[in-house]
MISEZA-717588 format. One record per residue (C-alpha): x, z, y; residue number from 0; residue in one letter. Coordinates in Angstrom, 2 decimals, decimal comma. Each point is the difference from the previous one (the first is absolute). Layout:
# MISEZA-717588
+---------+---------+---------+-----+-----+
|      xx |      zz |      yy |   n | res |
+---------+---------+---------+-----+-----+
|       X |       Z |       Y | NUM |   A |
...
+---------+---------+---------+-----+-----+
***
This chain:
# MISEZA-717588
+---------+---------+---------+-----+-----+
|      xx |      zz |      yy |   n | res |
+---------+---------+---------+-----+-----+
|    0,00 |    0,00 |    0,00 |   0 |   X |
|    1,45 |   -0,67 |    3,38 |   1 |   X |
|   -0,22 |   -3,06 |    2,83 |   2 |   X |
|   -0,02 |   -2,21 |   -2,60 |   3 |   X |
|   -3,01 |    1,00 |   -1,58 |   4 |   X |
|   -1,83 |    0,57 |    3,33 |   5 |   X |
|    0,64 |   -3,49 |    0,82 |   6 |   X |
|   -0,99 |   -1,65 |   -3,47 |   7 |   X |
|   -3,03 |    2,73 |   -0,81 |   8 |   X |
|    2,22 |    0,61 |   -3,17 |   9 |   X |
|   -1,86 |    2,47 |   -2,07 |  10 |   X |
|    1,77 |    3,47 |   -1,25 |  11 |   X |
|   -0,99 |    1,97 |   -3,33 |  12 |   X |
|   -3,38 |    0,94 |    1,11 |  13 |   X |
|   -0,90 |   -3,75 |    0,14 |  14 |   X |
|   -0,60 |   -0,09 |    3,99 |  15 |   X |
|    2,05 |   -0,64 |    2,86 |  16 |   X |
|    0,46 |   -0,54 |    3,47 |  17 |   X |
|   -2,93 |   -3,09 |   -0,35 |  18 |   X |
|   -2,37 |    1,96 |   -1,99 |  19 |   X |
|   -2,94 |    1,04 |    2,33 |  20 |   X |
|   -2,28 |    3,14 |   -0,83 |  21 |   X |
|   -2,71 |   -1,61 |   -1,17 |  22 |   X |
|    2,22 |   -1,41 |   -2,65 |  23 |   X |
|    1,60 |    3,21 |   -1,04 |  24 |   X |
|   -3,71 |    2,10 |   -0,67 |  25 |   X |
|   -0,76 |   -3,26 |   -1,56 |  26 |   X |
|   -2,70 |    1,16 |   -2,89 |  27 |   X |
|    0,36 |    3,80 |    0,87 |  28 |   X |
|   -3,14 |    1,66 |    0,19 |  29 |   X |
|    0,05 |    3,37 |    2,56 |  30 |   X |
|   -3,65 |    0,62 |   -0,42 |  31 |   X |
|    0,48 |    3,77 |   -0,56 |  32 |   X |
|    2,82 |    0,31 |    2,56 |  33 |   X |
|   -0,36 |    1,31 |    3,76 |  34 |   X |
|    3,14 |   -1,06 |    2,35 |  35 |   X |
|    0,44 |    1,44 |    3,37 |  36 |   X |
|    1,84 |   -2,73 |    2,22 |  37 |   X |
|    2,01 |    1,10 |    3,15 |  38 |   X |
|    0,08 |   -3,06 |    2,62 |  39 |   X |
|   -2,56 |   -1,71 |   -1,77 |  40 |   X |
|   -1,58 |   -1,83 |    2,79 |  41 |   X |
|    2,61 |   -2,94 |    0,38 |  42 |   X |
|    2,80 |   -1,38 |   -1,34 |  43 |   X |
|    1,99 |    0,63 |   -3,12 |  44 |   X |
|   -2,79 |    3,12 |   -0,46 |  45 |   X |
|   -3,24 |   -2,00 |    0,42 |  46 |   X |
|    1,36 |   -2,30 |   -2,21 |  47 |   X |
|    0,78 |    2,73 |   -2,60 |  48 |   X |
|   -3,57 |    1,54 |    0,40 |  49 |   X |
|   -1,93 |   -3,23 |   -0,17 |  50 |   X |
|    1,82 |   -0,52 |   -3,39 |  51 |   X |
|   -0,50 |    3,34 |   -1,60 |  52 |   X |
|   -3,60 |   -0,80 |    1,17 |  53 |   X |
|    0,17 |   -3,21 |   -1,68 |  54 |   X |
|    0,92 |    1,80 |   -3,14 |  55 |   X |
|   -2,88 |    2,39 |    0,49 |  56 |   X |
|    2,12 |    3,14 |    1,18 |  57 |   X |
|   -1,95 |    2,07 |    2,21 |  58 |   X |
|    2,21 |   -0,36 |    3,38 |  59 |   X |
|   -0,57 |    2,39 |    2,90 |  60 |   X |
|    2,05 |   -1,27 |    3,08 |  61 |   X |
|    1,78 |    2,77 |    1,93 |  62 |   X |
|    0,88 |   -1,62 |    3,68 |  63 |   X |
|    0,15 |    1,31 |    3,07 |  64 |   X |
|   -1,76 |   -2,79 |    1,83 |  65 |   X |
|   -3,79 |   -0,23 |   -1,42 |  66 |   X |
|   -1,09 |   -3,37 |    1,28 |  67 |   X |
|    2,54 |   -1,27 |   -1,61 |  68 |   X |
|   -0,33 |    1,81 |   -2,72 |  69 |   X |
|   -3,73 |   -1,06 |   -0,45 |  70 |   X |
|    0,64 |   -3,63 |    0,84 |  71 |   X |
|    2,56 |    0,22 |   -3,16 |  72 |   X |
|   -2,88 |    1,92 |   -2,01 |  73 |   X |
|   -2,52 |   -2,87 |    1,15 |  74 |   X |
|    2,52 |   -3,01 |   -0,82 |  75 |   X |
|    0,91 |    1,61 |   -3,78 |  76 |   X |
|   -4,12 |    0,43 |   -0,54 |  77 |   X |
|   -1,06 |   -3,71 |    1,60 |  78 |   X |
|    2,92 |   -1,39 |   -2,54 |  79 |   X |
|   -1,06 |    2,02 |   -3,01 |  80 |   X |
|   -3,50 |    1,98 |    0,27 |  81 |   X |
|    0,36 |    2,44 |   -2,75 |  82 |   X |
|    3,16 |    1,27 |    1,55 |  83 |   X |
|   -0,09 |    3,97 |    0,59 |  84 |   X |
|    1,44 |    0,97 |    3,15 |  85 |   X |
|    0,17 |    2,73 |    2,57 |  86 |   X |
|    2,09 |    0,45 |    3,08 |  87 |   X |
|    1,34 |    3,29 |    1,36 |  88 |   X |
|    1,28 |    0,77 |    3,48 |  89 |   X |
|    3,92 |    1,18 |   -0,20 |  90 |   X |
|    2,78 |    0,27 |    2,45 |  91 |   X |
|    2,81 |    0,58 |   -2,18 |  92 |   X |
|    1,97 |    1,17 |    3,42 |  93 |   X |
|   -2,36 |    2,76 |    0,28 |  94 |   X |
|   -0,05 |    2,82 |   -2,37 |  95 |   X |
|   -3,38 |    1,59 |    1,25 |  96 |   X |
|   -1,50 |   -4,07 |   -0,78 |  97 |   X |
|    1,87 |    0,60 |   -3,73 |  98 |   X |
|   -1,89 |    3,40 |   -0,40 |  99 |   X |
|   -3,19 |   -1,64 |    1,38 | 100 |   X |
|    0,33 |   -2,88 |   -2,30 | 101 |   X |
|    0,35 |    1,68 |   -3,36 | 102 |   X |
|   -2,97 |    2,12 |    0,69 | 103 |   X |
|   -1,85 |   -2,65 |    0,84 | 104 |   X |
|    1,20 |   -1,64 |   -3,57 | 105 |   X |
|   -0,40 |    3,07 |   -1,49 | 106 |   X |
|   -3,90 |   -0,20 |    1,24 | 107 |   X |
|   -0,46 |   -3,29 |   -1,74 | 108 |   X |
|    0,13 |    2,11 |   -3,35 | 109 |   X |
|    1,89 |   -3,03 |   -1,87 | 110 |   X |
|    3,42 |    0,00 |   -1,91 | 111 |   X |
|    3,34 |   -1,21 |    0,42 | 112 |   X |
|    2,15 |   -2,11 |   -2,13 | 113 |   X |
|    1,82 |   -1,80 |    2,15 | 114 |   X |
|    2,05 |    0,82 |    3,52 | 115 |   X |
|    1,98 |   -3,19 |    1,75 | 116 |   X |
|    1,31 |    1,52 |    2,64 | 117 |   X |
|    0,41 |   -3,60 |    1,90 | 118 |   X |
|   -0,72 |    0,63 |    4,17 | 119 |   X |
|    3,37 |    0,30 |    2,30 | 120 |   X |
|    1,38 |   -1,01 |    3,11 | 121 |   X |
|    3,14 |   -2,01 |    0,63 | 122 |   X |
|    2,48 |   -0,03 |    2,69 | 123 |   X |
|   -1,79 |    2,15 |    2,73 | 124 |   X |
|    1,53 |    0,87 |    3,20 | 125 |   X |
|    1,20 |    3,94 |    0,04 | 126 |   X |
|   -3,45 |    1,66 |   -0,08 | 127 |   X |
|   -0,96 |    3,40 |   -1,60 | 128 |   X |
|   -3,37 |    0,67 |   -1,80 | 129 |   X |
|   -3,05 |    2,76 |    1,37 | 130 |   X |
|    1,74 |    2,33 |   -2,45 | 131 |   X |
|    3,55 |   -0,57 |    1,90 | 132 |   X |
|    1,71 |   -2,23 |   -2,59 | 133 |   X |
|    1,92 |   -2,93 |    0,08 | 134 |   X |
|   -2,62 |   -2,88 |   -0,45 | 135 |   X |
|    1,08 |   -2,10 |   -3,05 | 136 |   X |
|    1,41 |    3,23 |   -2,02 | 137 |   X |
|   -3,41 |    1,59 |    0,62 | 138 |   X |
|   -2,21 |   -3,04 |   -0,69 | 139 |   X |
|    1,77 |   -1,77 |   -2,44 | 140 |   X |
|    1,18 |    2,78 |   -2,29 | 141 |   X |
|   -1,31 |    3,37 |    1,68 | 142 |   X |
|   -3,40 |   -0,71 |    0,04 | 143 |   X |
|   -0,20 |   -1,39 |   -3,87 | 144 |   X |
|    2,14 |    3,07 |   -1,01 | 145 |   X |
|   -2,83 |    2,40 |    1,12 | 146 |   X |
|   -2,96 |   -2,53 |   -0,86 | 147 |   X |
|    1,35 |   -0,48 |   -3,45 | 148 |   X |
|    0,89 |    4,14 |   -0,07 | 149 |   X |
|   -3,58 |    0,37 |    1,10 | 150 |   X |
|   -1,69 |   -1,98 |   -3,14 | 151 |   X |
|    2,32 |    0,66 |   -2,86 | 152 |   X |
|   -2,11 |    3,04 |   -1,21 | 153 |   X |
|   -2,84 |   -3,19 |    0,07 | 154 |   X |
|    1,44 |   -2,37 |   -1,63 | 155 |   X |
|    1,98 |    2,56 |   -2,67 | 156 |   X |
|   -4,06 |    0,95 |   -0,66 | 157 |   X |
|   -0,58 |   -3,63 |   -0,13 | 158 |   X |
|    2,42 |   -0,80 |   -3,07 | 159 |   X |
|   -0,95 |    2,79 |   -1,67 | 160 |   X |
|   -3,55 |   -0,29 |   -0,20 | 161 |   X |
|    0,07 |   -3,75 |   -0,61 | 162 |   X |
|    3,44 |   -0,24 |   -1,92 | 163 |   X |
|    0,95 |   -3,07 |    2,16 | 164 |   X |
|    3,49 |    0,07 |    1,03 | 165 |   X |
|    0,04 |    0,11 |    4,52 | 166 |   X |
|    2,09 |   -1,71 |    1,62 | 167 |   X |
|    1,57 |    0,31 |    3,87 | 168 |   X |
|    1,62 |   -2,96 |    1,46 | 169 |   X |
|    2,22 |    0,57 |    2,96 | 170 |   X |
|    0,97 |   -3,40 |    1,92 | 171 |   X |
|    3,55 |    0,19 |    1,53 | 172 |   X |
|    2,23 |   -2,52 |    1,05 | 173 |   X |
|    3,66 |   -2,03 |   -1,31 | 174 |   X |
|    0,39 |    1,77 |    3,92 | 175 |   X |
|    0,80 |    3,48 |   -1,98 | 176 |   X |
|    3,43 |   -0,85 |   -0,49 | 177 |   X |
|    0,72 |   -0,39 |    4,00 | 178 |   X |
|   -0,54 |    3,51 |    1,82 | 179 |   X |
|    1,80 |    3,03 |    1,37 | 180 |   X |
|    3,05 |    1,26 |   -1,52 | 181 |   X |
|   -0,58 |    1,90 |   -2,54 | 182 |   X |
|   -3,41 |   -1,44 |   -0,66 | 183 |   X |
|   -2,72 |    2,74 |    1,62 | 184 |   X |
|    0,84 |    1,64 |    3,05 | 185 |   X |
|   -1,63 |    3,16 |   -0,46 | 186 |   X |
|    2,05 |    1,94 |    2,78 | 187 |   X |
|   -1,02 |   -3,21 |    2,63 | 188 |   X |
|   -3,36 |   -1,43 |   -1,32 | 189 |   X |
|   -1,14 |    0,21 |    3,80 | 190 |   X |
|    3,11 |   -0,63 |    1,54 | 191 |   X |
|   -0,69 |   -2,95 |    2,78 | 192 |   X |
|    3,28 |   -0,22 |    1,15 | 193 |   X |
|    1,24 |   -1,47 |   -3,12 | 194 |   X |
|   -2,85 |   -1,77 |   -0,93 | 195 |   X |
|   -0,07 |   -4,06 |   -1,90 | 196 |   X |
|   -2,83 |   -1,07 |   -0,38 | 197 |   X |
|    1,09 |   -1,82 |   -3,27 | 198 |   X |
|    1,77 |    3,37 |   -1,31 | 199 |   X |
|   -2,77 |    2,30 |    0,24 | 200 |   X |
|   -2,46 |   -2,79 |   -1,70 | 201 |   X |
|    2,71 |   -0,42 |   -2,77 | 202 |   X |
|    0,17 |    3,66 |    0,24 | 203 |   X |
|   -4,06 |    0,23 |   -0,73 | 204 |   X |
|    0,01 |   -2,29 |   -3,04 | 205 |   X |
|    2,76 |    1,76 |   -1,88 | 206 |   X |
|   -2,08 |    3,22 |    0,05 | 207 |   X |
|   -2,78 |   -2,18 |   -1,06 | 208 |   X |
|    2,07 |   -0,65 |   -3,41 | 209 |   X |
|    1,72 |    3,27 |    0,24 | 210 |   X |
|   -3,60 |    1,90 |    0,37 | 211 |   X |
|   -1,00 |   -2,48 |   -3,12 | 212 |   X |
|    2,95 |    1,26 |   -2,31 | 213 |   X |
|   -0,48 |    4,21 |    0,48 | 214 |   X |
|   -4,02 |   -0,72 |   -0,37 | 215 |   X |
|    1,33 |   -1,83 |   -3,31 | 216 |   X |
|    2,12 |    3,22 |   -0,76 | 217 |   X |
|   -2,80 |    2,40 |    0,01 | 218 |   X |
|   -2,43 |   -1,84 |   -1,29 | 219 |   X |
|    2,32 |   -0,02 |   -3,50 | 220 |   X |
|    0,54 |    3,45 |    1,04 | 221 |   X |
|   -3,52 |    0,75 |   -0,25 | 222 |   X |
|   -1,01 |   -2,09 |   -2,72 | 223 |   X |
|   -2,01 |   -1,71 |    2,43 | 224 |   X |
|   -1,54 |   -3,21 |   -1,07 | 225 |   X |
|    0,60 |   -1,89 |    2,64 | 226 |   X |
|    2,73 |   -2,33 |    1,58 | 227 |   X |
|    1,74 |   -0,46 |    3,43 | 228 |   X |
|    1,94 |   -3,45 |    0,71 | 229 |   X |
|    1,25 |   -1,85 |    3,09 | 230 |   X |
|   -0,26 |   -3,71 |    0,86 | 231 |   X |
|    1,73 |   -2,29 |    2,53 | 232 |   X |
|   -2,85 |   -2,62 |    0,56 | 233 |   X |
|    2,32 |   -2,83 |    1,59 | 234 |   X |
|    0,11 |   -1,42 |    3,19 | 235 |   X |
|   -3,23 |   -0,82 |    1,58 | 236 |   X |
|   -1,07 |   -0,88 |    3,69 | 237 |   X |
|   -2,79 |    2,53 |    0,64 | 238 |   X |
|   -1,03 |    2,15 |    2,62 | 239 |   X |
|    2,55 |    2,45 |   -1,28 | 240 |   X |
|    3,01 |   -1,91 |    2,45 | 241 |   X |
|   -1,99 |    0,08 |    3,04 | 242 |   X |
|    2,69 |    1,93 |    1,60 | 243 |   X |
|    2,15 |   -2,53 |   -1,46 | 244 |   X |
|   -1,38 |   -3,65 |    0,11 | 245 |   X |
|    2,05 |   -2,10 |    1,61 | 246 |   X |
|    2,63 |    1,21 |   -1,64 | 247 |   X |
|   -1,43 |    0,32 |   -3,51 | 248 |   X |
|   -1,03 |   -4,68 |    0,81 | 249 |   X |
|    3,72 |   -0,54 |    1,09 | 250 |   X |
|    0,79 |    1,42 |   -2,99 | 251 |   X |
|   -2,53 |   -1,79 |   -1,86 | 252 |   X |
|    1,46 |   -3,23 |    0,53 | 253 |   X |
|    3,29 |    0,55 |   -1,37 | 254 |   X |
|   -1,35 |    1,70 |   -3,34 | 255 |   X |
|   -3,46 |   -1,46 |   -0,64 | 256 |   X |
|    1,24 |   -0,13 |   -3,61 | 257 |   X |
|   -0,43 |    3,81 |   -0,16 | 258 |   X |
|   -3,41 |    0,70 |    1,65 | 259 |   X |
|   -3,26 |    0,56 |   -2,04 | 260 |   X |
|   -3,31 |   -1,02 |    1,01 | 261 |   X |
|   -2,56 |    3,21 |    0,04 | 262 |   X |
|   -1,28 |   -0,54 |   -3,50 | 263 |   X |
|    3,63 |    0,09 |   -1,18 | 264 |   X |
|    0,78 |    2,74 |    2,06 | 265 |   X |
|   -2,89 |    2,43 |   -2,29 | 266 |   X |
|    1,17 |   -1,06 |   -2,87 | 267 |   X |
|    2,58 |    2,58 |   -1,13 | 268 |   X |
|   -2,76 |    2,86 |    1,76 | 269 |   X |
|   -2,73 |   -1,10 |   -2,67 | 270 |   X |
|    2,14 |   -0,64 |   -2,40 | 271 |   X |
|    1,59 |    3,65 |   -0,15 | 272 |   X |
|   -3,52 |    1,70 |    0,88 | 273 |   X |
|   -1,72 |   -1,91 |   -2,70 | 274 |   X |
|    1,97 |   -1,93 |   -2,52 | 275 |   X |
|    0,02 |    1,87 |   -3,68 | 276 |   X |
|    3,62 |   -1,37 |   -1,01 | 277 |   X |
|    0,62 |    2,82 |    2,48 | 278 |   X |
|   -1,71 |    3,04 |   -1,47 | 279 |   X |
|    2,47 |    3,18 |   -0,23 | 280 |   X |
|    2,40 |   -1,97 |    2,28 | 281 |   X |
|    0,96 |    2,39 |    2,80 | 282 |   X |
|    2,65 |    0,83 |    3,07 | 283 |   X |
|    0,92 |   -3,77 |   -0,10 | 284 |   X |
|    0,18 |   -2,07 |    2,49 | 285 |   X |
|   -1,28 |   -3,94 |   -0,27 | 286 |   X |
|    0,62 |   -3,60 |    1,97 | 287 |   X |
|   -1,84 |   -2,94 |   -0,66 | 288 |   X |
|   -2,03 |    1,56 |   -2,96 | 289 |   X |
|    3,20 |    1,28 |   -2,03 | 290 |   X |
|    2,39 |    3,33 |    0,25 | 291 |   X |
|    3,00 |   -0,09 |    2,22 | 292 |   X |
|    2,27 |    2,80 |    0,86 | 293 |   X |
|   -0,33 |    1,22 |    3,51 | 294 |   X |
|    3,22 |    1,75 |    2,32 | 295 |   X |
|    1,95 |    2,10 |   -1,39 | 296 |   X |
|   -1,12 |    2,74 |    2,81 | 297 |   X |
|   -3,76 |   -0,84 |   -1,45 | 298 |   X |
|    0,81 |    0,84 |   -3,98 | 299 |   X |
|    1,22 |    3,53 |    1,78 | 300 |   X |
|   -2,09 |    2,63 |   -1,44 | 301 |   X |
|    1,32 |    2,52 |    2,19 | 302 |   X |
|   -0,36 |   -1,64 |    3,38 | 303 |   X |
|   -3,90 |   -0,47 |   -1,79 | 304 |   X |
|   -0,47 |    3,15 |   -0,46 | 305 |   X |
|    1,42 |    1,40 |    3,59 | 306 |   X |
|   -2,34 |   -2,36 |    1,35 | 307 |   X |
|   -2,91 |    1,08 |   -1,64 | 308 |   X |
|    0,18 |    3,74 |    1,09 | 309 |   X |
|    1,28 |   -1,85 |    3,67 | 310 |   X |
|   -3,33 |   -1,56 |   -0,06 | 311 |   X |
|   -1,69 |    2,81 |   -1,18 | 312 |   X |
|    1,43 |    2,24 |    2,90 | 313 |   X |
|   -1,13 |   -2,49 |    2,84 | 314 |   X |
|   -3,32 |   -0,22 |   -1,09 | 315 |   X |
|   -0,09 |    4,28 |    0,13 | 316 |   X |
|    1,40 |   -0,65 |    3,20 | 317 |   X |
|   -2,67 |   -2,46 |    0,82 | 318 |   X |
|   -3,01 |    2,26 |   -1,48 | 319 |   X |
|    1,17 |    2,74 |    2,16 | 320 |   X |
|    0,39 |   -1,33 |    3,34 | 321 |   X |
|   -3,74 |   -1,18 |   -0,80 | 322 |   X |
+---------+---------+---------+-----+-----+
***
């Protein structure tokens, strides 16, 4: 796997590749009993994943934080397929009161959980911190999934149990985790604006998305939990994810068009990972183009995962009690 089979769609052991979209690999998968909660899943690479789960007759409820887009998404999935089962949830990942908000409001709808894809992020923002005084792409693109996915563990553990289906959590990062700070998460500096890249702290987001992947692996096998945690790099797609970044992001376009994916492409290792059964007991791996690849060396450290899961867990105590 490489540029070479990104350019010719060459597929790996898993039989997909870089050309493989994600309606080809649920192809004949039927996720009737299965309920998937989507972060993001209003546009892009995320609508695209929830239309297709839908497709496959998942039950998809769409966590986004703007709802008229999120119902236009809910209304385009139901005019293409009318037995689709969809609901859409109002979420501002930024926010941590929104997170709290959100899960009781899931919570309300009385249904279970099988699969989290932990898809929504930002990309390249200007130095900004969030209501709860965080960096902005450390606390929407990993912060906020650590405490959603904290918050609904004891639902989906209840989930597998009761059913005996195997759950799943999908956590989208980026090929971008292997360019950030030195030493990989600045704990000491996570706010620190007068060192702040914009490109650093984003790589610096999607490394704890695979490093928050890998210790939610670990305990699960701890626990005897039955259910899996894996991280994907979708590909390179031109969504609404590089508006910060456009012109840039179509310069570079031009130069290595043989890379990019088109959006059906880009939710193809997503559905693949959340659904496929080739994959069932597969955990803390981390996937391109449909097939296992080995991440950074700084994201295989177990360690640095676990310091940054009780880091995490001490800003959101922070968080709770300045509310």
């Amino acid at each position: 796997m490489g540029i070479f089979s990104l350019i010719t769609g060459m597929r790996g052991s898993s039989g997909f590749g870089s050309s493989s979209t994600a309606e080809d690999v649920t192809h004949g998968i039927d996720a009737t009993n299965l309920t998937v909660l989507i972060t993001g899943g209003a546009s892009g690479i995320g609508l695209e994943t929830a239309r297709v789960l839908a497709l496959r007759r998942a039950h998809v409820i769409i966590a986004a934080r703007n709802m008229k887009a999120a119902s236009e998404a809910k209304k385009l999935i139901v005019e293409e397929n009318e037995t689709a089962r969809v609901d859409v949830l109002k979420l501002d990942l930024a926010s941590i009161a929104s997170i709290r908000s959100f899960v009781d409001n899931f919570n309300a709808l009385d249904l279970p959980l099988n699969i989290l894809i932990n898809n929504a992020g930002i990309m390249f923002c200007p130095y900004q911190l969030s209501d709860d005084g965080i960096e902005i792409q450390f606390a929407t693109n990993h912060l906020g999934h650590f405490l959603l996915t904290n918050l609904l563990l004891e639902k989906m553990k209840k989930t597998a149990k009761v059913t005996g289906i195997e759950g799943r959590i999908v956590n989208l990062s980026s090929i971008a985790h292997q360019y950030t700070y030195k030493g990989g998460i600045r704990f000491d500096k996570i706010n620190d604006k007068s060192s702040y890249s914009d490109k650093k702290a984003y790589g610096q987001s999607k490394l704890a998305n695979i490093l928050h992947a890998n210790e939610l692996s670990c305990r699960f096998q701890e626990e005897g939990v039955n259910i899996t945690a894996n991280s994907v790099h979708p590909g390179l797609i031109m969504t609404n994810l590089m508006k910060h970044s456009a012109l840039l992001m179509r310069f570079l376009k031009v130069f290595s068009f043989f890379i990019w994916k088109n959006v059906p492409q880009g939710a193809a290792t997503t559905c693949y990972v959340a659904l496929h059964p080739k994959l069932e007991g597969v955990t803390g791996k981390y996937f391109i183009d449909c097939n296992e690849m080995q991440p950074s060396s700084v994201a295989k450290d177990q360690t640095l995962a676990r310091n940054l899961w009780e880091f995490s867990n001490k800003l959101v105590s922070s968080a709770f009690n300045k509310a």
